[in-house]
C-alpha positions in Angstrom: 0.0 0.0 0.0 1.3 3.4 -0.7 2.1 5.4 2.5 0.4 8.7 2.7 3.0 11.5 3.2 0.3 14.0 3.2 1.0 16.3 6.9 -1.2 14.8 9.0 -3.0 17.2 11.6 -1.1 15.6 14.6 2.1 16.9 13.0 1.5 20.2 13.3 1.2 20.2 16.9 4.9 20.1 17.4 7.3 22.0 15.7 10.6 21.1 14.0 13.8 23.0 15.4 15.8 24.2 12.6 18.7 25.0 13.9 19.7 22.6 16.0 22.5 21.5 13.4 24.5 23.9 13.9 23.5 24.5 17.8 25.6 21.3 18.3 28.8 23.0 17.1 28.5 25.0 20.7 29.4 21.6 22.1 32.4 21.8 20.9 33.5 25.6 21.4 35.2 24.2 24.9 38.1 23.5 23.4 38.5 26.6 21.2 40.5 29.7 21.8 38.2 32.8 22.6 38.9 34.6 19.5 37.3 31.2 17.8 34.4 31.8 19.9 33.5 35.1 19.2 34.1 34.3 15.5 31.3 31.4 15.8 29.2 34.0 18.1 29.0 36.4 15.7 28.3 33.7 13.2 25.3 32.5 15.2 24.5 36.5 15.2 24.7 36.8 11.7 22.2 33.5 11.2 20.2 35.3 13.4 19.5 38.6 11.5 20.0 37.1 8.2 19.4 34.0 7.4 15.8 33.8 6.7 15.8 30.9 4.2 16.8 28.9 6.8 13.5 28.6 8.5 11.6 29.9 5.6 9.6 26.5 5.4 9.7 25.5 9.5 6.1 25.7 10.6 5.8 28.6 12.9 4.1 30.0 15.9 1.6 32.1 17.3 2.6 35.7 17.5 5.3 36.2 20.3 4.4 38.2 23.1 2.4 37.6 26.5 -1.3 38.3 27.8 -1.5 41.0 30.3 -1.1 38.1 32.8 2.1 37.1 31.5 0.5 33.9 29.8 0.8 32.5 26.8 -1.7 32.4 24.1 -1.6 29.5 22.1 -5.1 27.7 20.6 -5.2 24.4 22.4 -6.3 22.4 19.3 -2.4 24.1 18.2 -0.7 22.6 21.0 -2.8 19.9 22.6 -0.7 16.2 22.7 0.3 13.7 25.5 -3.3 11.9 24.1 -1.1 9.8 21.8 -0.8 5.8 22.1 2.2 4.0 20.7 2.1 1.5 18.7 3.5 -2.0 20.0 6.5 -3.5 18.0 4.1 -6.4 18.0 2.0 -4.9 15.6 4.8 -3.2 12.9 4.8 -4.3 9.4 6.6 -7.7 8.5 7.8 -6.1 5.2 11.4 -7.1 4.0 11.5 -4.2 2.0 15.2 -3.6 1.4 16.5 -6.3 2.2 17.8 -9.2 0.1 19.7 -12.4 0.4 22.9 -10.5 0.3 22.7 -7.0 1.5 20.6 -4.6 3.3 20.0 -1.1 1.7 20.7 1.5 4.5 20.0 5.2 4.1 22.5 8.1 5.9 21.3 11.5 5.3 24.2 13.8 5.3 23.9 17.9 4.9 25.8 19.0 2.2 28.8 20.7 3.3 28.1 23.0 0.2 24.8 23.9 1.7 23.8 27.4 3.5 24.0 25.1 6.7 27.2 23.0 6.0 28.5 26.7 5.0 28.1 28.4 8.0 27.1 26.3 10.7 29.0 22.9 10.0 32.1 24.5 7.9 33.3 25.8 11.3 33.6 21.9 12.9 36.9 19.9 10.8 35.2 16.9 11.7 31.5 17.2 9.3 34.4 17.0 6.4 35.1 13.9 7.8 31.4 12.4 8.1 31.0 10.0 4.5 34.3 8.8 5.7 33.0 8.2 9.2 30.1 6.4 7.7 31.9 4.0 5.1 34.8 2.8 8.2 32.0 1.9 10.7 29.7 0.1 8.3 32.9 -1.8 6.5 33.8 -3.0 9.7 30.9 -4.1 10.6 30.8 -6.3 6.4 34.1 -7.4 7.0 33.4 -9.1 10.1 30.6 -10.9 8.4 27.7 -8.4 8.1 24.5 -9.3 9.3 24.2 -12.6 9.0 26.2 -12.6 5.8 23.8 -10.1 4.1 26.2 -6.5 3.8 24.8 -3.5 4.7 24.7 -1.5 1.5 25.4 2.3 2.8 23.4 4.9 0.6 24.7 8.2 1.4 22.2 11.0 0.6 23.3 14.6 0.8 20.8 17.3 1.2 19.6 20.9 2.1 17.5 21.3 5.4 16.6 24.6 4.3 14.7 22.9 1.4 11.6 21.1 2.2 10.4 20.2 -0.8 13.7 17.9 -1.2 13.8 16.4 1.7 9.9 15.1 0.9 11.0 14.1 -2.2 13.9 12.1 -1.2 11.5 10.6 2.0 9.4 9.4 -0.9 11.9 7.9 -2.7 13.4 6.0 0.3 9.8 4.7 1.5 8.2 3.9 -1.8 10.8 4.3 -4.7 13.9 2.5 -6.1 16.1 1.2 -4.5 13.9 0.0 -1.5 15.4 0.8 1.6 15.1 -1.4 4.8 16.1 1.9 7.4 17.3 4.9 7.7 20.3 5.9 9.9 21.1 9.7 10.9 24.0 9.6 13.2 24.4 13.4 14.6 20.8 13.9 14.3 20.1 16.3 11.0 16.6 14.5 9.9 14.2 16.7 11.9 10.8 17.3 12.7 8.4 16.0 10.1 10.5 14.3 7.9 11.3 12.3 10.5 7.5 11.1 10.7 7.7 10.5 7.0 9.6 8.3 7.5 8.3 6.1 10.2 4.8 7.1 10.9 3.8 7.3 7.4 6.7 5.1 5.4 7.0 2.5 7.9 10.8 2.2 8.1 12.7 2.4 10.8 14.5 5.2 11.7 17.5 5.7 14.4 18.3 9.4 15.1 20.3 11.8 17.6 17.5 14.2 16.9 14.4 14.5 19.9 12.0 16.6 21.5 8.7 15.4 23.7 7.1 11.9 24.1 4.5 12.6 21.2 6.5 12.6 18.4 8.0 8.7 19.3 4.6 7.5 19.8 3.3 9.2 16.8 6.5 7.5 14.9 6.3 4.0 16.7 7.0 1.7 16.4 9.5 2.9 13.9 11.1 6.0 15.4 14.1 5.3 17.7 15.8 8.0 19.5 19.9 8.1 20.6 19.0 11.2 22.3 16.9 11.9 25.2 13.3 12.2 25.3 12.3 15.6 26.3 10.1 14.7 29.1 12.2 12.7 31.2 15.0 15.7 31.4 12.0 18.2 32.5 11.5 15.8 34.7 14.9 15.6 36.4 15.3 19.3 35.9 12.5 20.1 38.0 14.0 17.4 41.1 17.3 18.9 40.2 15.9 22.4 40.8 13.8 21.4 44.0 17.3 19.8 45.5 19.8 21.9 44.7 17.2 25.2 45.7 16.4 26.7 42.9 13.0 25.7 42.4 10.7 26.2 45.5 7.0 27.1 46.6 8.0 30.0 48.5 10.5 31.4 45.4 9.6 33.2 42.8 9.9 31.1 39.7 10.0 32.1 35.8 9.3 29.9 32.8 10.6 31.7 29.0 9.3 29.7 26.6 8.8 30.1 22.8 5.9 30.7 21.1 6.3 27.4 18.9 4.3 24.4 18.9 6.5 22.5 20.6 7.7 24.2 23.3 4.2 25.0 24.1 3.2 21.7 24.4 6.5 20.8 26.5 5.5 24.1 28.5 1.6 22.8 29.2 1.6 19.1 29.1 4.9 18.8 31.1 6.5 20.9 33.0 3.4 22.9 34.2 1.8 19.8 35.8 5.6 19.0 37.2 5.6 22.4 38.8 2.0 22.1 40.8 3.0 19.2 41.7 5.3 21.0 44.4 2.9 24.0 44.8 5.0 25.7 42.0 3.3 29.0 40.1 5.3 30.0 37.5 5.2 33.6 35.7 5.3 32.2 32.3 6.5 34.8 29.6 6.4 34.0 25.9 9.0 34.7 23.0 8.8 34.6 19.1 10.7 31.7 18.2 11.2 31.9 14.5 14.4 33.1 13.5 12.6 35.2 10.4 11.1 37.0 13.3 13.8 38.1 15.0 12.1 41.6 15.8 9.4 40.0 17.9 11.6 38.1 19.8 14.4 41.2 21.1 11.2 43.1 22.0 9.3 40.1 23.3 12.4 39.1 25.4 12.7 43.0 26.3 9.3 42.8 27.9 9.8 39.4 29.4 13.3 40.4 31.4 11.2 43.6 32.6 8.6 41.4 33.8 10.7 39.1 35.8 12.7 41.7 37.2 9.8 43.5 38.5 8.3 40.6 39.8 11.3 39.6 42.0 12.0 36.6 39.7 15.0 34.6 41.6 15.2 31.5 39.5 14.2 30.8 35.1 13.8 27.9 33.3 14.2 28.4 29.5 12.2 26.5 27.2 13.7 28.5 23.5 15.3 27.3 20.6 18.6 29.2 20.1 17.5 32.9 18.6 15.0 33.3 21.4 17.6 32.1 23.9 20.2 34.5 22.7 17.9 37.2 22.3 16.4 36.6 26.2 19.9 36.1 27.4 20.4 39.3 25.7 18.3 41.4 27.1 19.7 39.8 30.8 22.9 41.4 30.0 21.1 44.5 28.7 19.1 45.3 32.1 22.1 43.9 34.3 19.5 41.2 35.8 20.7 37.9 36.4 18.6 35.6 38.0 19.9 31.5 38.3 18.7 29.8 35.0 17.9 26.1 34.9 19.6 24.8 32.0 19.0 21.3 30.6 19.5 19.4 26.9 15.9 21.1 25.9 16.4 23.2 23.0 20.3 22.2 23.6 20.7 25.1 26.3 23.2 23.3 28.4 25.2 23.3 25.2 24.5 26.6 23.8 25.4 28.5 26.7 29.4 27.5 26.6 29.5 29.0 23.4 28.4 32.5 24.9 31.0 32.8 27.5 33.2 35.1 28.0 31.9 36.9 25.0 29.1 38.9 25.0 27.2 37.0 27.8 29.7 36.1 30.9 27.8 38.5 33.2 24.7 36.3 32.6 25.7 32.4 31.9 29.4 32.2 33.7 28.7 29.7 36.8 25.0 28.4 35.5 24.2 25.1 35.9 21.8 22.6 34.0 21.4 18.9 33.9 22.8 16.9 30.5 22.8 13.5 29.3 26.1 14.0 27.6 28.9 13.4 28.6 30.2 16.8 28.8 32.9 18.0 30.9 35.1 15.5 29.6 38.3 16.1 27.0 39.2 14.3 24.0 42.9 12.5 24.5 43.8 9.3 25.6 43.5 9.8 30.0 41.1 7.2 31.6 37.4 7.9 31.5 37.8 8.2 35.4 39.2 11.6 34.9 37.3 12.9 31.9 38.6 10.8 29.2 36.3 9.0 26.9 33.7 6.9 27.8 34.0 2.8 26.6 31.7 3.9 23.7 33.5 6.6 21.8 37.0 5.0 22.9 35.8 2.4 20.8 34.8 4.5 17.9 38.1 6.5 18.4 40.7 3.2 18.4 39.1 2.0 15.0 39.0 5.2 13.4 43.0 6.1 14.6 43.6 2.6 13.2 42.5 3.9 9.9 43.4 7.6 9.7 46.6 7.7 12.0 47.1 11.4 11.5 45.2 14.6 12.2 42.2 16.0 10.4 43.4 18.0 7.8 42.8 21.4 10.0 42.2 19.8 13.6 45.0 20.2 16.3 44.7 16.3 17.3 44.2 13.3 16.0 41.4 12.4 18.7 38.2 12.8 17.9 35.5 14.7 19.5 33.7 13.4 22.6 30.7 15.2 20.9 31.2 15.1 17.5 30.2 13.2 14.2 32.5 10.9 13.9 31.5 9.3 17.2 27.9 10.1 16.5 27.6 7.8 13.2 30.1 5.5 14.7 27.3 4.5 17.6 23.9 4.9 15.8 25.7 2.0 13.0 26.9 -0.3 15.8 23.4 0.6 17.3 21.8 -0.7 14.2 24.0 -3.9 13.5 23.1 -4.8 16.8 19.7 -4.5 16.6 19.8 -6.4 13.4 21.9 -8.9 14.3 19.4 -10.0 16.7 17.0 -10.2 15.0 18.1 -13.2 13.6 17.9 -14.5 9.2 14.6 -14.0 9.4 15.2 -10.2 9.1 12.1 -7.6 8.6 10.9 -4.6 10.1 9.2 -6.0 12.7 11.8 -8.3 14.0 14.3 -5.3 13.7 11.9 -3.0 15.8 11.3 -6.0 18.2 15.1 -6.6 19.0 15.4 -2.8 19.1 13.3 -2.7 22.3 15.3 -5.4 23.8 18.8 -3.6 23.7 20.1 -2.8 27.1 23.5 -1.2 28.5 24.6 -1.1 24.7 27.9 1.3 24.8 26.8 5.0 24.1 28.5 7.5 22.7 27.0 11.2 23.3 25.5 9.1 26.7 27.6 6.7 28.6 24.8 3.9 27.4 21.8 3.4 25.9 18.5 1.1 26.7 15.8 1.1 24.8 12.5 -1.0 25.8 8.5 -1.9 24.3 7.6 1.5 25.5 11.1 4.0 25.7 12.1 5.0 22.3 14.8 7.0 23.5 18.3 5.8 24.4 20.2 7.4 27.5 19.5 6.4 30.6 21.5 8.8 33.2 22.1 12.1 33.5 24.4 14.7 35.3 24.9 18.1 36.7 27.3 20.5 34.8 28.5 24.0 35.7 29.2 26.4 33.0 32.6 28.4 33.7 35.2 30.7 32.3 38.6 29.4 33.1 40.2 33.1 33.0 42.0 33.3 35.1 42.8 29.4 35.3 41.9 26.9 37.5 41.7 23.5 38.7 37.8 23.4 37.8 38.5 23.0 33.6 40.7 19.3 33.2 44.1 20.5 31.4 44.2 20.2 27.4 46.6 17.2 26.6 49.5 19.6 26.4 49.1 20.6 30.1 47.1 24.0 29.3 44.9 25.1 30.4 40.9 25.2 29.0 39.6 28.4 28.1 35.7 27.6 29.1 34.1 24.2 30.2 31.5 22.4 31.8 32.1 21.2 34.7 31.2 18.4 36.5 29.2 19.2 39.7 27.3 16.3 40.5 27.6 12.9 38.6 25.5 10.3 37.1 21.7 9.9 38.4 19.1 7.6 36.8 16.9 9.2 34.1 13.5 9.6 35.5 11.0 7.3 33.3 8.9 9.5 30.8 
């Protein structure tokens, strides 16, 4: 039957976040000297103000802004979720599309380093030159050592434009119902967003592995075909908000404010999630909302302007974001602007955690040096060759680092070191294929999509690589399992809080570690 790739009404309650391929390069801005980082800053500024084609097609939001009483307004038939039922690996599709005695067809969408993104967002990281590379060492390892079962994974590596919709829905098309047939679709560092990941699972019916995420509804709505190397969204709200209660921060008798965007998404995160988490305690947010569409960028400095009055006035002691990066930099922004600093709870929503670093010491110390947020990366590490016990790399992306140093000895043509990054591509496709040859391995000859998706939701303590490990189950699409407390800090003038570089220098900025790993609350 042909799969309908018509946008489906649920779809449009959550809303795809655009830039989060190049918010990742933050991640990696630790380890860059200052005068990289305020190149990459104003980079970020320029996408900002400029780069409207970059979001042109993202759905987008209700007008930024806030009621009188500081609430949003958002229709509820725009934002209402959390009513969706996944569907059990029991029931997927037995199709063996793809797949045939000797090989199984395999789809890695890479962005095109040529692209407006792979320009000016990936360009800037040595290491997304390096990705088709990445892909064909992992996946001829995993063929030489006698494929799945004897069938080869045939690797079909599809560059394209995120900015341009109407290509990636072509090429969706072509994967799920054209020639050749493809049995699943890998993305490694997470680049296959939003809805085209739900053309590809809820309405193509092939499994898809991603480092891409947001809230629980977009699994479900994908399942049983959608499977997540990031965290679900829910789960870190949840640990957030018992971080926040613990450490102080969060508190009946504080004043608490939530900044969230005016998108679909965060909305529904906002209202189905974190609101009910807060009365929980007897927590009453003042809730103020920004425009979050970068081709709005006017709404969102003046929404942000209004916000950080608001919250100042009100006594606000402690934030919790919930913005995609232009809100973020335009609320932190306006922080700076009115000298008003308040603790922020930071988290892996919207990549926060991760986008701060990048902002520190330029233009935005004052307001992010010494926050603190909760991750499920492995950040505060460094990338060398020291024991994971003090920061090295965990078994996952040691792993991924010994077999590609066995292949490309010497540095990447532009990278000070031949070790790869703790958060980078070349780890990021090395796990999600290992991911996948497990899951297919296990699944024994008989391979199809729903013995795949059924030995999927048996993998447990498989090595991560972004997250020390990952276990997936009938009902938790989402890999990582832990999570920990990291401190954002400027290491000017230097201490003992940023581990030393290889060489014995000293770190410029860092995360650091403040409290270690905790079990992921259940979503």
């Amino acid at each position: 039957m042909e799969a309908n790739l018509e946008t489906s009404a649920q779809r449009g309650l959550l809303s795809l976040h655009p830039l989060a391929p190049v918010g990742r390069t933050w991640r990696r801005l630790r380890r860059r000297p200052p005068v990289m980082q305020i190149r990459t800053a104003l980079i970020v500024v320029a996408v900002v103000v400029a780069l409207v084609a970059w979001i042109l097609l993202a759905p987008s939001g209700a007008p930024g802004g806030s009621n009188p009483a500081g609430a949003a307004v958002v229709k509820e038939s725009t934002v209402k979720a959390a009513a969706f039922k996944s569907t059990p690996v029991s029931q997927a599709s037995t199709s063996t599309r793809g797949v045939t005695a000797t090989q199984i067809n395999v789809v890695f969408p890479v962005v095109d380093i040529n692209s407006l993104v792979g320009r000016l967002g990936f360009a800037e990281d040595k290491e997304y030159g390096q990705q088709i590379n990445a892909i064909h060492l992992y996946v001829n390892q995993i063929n030489q050592g006698g494929g799945i079962y004897g069938r080869k994974i045939n690797p079909i590596i599809v560059q394209f434009d995120p900015t341009n919709d109407a290509e990636q829905t072509a090429l969706c098309r072509q994967w799920t119902q054209g020639s050749p047939a493809v049995f699943a679709v890998i993305d490694g560092i997470g680049t296959w967003q939003g809805d085209n990941q739900l053309c590809v699972t809820e309405q193509g019916h092939t499994p898809l592995i991603s480092a891409w995420s947001t809230v629980t509804d977009w699994t479900e709505l994908g399942s049983p075909y959608l499977w997540w190397t990031g965290p679900d969204d829910v789960p870190v709200l949840d640990a957030l908000v018992k971080w926040g209660l613990s450490s102080g921060r969060l508190a009946h008798t504080k004043t608490v404010g939530v900044a969230v965007s005016d998108q679909a998404a965060d909305q529904a995160a906002l209202n189905y999630y974190l609101m009910p988490l807060l009365k929980k305690d007897g927590i009453k947010p003042i809730v103020e909302t920004i425009a979050g569409n970068i081709n709005d960028t006017a709404s969102a400095n003046s929404d942000a302007q209004l916000a950080v009055e608001r919250f100042k006035s009100a006594g606000v002691q402690s934030v919790i974001p919930l913005l995609p990066e232009p809100a973020l930099f335009a609320y932190i922004g306006q922080e700076t602007s009115q000298q008003y600093y308040p603790q922020l709870l930071l988290s892996d929503y919207q990549s926060s955690i991760e986008s701060a670093l990048g902002l520190i010491p330029a233009p935005y110390e004052a307001a992010l040096n010494g926050q603190e947020g909760v991750t499920t990366e492995t950040l505060g590490g460094f990338d060398d060759n020291r024991p994971e016990s003090k920061g090295g790399y965990d078994a996952g992306v040691r792993s991924c680092y010994n077999t590609w140093h066995a292949k490309y000895p010497k540095n990447i043509p532009g990278a000070t070191s031949h070790f790869i990054e703790e958060q980078g591509p070349i780890e990021g496709w090395c796990g999600a294929i290992r991911l996948f040859a497990q899951a297919a391995k296990a699944a024994g000859k008989d391979l199809n999509r729903r013995t795949f998706v059924e030995a999927m939701a048996k993998v447990s303590d498989f090595p991560g690589t972004l997250s020390p490990t990952w276990t997936f189950g009938s009902n938790k699409a989402y890999g990582p399992t832990e999570y920990q407390v990291v401190k954002i800090h400027n290491n000017v003038p230097p201490s003992s809080q940023c581990l030393l570089k290889t060489n014995g220098k000293p770190q410029g900025t860092c995360w650091v570690v403040e409290q270690t790993w905790k079990p992921l609350p259940a979503s």
